[in-house]
N, C-alpha and C positions, 0 to 999 in steps of 0.2 A: 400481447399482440398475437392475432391467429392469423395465418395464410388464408389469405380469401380466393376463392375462384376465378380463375384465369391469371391468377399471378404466377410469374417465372419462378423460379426455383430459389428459397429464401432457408437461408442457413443462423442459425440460432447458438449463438456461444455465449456462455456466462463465467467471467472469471472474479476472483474475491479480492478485497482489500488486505491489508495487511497492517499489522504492529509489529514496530523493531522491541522486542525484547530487552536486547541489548545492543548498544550502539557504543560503539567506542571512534573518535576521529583522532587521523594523526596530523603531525604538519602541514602546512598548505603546499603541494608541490609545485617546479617550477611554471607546468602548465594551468596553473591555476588551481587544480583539484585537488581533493583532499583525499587519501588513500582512508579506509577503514574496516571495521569488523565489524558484521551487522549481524542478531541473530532473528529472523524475520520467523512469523506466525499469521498466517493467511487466517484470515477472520470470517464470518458467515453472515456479512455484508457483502452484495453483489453488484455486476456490473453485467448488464444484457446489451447484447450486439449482434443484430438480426441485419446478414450481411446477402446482397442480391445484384444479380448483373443489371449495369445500366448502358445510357450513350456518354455519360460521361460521368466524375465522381460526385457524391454528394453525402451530406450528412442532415441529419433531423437528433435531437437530443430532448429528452426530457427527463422526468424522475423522479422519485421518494425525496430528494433533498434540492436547494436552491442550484441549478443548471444556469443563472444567470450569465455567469462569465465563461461558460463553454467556448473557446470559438468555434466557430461551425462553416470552418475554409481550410484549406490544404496546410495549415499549420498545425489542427489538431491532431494528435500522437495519433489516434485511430485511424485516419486517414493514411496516415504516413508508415503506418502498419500495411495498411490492406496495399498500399502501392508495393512495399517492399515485396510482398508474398508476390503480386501482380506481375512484378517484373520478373520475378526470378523464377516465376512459370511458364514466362512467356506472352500473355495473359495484357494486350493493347486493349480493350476497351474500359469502360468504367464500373465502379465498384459506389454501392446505393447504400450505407452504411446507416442503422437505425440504431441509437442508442437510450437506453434506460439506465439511469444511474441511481445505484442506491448506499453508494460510497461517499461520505461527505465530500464536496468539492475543498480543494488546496486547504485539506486539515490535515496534511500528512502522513495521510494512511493508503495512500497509492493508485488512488480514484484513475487518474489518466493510463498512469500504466495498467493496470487492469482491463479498460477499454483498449489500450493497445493490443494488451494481452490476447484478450477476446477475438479482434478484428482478426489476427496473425493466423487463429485456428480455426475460424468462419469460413478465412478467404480460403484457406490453404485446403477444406472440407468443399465450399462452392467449385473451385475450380477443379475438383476432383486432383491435386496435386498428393506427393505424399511426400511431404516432408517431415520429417520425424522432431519429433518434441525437440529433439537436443539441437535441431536445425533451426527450430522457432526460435530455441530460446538465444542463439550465434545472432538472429534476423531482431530479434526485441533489444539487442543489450547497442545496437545502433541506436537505439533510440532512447535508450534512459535505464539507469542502474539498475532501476528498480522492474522493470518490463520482465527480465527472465527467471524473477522469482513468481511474477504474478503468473505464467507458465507453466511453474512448477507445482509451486501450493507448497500445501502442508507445512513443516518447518525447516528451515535450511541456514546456514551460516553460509554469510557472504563476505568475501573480502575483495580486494584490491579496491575498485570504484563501489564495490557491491555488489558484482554482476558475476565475481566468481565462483560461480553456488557445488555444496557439499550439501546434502540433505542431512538432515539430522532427526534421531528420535526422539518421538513427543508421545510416551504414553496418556491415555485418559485423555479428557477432556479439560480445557481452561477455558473457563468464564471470566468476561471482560464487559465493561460498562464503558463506553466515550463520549464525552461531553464534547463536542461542537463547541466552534466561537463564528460569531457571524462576520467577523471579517479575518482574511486568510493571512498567513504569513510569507513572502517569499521567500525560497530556498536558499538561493543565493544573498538576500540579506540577512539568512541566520545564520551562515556559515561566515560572512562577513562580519559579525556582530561578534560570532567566538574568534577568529581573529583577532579583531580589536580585545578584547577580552584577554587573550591569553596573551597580549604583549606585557601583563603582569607576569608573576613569579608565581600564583598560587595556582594557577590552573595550565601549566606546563603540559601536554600529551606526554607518558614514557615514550623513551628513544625506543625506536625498532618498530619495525609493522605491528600496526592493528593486531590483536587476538582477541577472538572468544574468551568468555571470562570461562572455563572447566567448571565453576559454580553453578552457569548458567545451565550447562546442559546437561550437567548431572540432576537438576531440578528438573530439567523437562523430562529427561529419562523417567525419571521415578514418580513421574505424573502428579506432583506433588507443587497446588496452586501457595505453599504457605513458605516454601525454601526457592518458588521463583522469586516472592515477593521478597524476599531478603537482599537478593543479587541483580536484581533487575535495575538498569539503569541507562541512560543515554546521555552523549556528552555533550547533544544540543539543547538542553533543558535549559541548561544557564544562560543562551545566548536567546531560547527562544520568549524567556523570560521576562531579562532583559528589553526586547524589542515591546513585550507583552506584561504588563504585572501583573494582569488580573490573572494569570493564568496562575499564580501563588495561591489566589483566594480560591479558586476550582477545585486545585491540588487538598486544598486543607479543608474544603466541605467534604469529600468522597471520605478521606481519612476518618471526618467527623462522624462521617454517619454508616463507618463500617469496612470501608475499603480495605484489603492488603493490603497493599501499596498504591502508588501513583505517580507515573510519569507523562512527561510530555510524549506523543507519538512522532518521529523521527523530526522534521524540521517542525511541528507543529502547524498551527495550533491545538489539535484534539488532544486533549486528556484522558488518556487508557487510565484507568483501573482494573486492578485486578481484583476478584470476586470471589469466594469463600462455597462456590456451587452456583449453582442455575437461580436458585429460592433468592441466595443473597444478594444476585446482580440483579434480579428483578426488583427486589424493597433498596438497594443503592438508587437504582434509575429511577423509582418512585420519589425518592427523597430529593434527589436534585432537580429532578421537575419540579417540584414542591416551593424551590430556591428559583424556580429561573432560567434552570441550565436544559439546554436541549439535549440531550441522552437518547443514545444506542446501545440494544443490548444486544451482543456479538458472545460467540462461541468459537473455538479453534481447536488444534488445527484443522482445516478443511480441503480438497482437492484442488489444485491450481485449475484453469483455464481450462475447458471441455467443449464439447458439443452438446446440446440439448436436445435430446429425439423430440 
């Protein structure tokens, strides 16, 4: 989208998706939530947010992928982003919010919070505010765990809800392939699914908070896509599974046809693969097109949430 002639002043943010690496959940607390260790990788699948003063607020959505179930009213995370910054600049009138998505919608790679993401530093750039990233990221973690990593970018370990981020290093480049499912999983029914699940004995959480597995980020350290693949794993896979079987048959084509590994992306349903270089994720993504499967081919880590000249 290009600014055309006599339009107001239109501020241009893009911030990226993400893959949990590693996901570890612990007990369900008494307020409902589950405490965990996330180790997140902002992906080079994007979210655009071309944000402009109005009379009142409004949204328009479109995108590289199915925008069907967007809502496009004061409930969507972006909105409810751009009001946060609004308010706490001062900032009474309305906010004209344009979005492009090129993040699977509710495949659990962070589509929403991305556009949060986005809105947060549009509006905070439109309104000439200067609130500092670590201040966005205080104003996104209102809104959902995952908003102050899509913020941040690059790779970060998150604990408590998720939202309390360490950056972490990620030599080199990791190649990733994601297969889409055309219908979404709720969040809250996969986490309700491990629930029920772990009132057996064989998938118990250990006692004590969430950690990082040391595996995990010693492999990223040394930029080495073949010892993530070893240690890589999330503890909603079985829950999202269960909700989904087909997502087994997914798992075991990418495996088939070359994959690293393969896990579910945080609540699902996208299936990350990981990729052996750029060459391999491209002939993976050929092959399961090949099968059926709609595939994304993403690269990480990449910068959190920016402005776009």
């Amino acid at each position: 989208m290009r600014e055309r002639p006599g339009d107001l002043r239109r501020v241009h943010a893009r911030a990226p998706g993400k893959i949990n690496v590693f996901f570890e959940v612990g007990d369900v607390q008494p307020d409902g939530y589950h405490d965990v260790a996330s180790v997140y990788q902002a992906v080079s699948l994007y979210e655009d947010v071309w944000a402009s003063r109005a009379d009142s607020d409004a949204i328009t959505v479109d995108g590289d992928v199915d925008v069907s179930g967007v809502p496009l009213d004061a409930s969507n995370l972006a909105v409810r982003a751009a009001r946060l910054v609004a308010d706490r600049l001062g900032y009474t009138g309305g906010i004209r919010l344009e979005i492009h998505k090129g993040v699977p919608v509710a495949g659990g790679m962070g589509g929403g919070s991305a556009d949060a993401a986005a809105a947060l530093v549009a509006v905070n750039e439109l309104l000439e505010g200067r609130l500092t990233p670590l201040e966005l990221q205080g104003l996104g973690a209102r809104l959902g765990a995952d908003v102050p990593f899509a913020v941040l970018g690059g790779t970060a370990v998150g604990t408590g809800r998720g939202d309390e981020l360490a950056t972490a290093l990620a030599r080199g480049r990791f190649d990733w392939v994601l297969a889409t499912r055309s219908e979404g999983l709720s969040t809250p029914a996969v986490y309700a699914e491990l629930d029920r699940l772990r009132a057996g004995v064989d998938i118990r959480p250990r006692r004590g908070a969430p950690q990082a597995d040391p595996g995990v980020l010693q492999a990223l350290r040394a930029g080495s896509a073949g010892a993530l693949a070893e240690v890589a794993r999330n503890d909603l896979q079985r829950a999202a599974c269960s909700l989904a079987p087909d997502l087994v048959d997914v798992m075991g084509e990418g495996d088939a046809h070359g994959a690293l590994t393969a896990f579910v992306s945080g609540s699902g349903p996208t299936v990350a693969f990981l990729a052996d270089g750029a060459e391999a994720a491209d002939a993976l993504a050929r092959s399961l097109r090949g099968l059926g499967r709609e595939t994304f081919v993403a690269h990480g880590p990449v910068p959190g949430a920016r402005i776009v000249p």
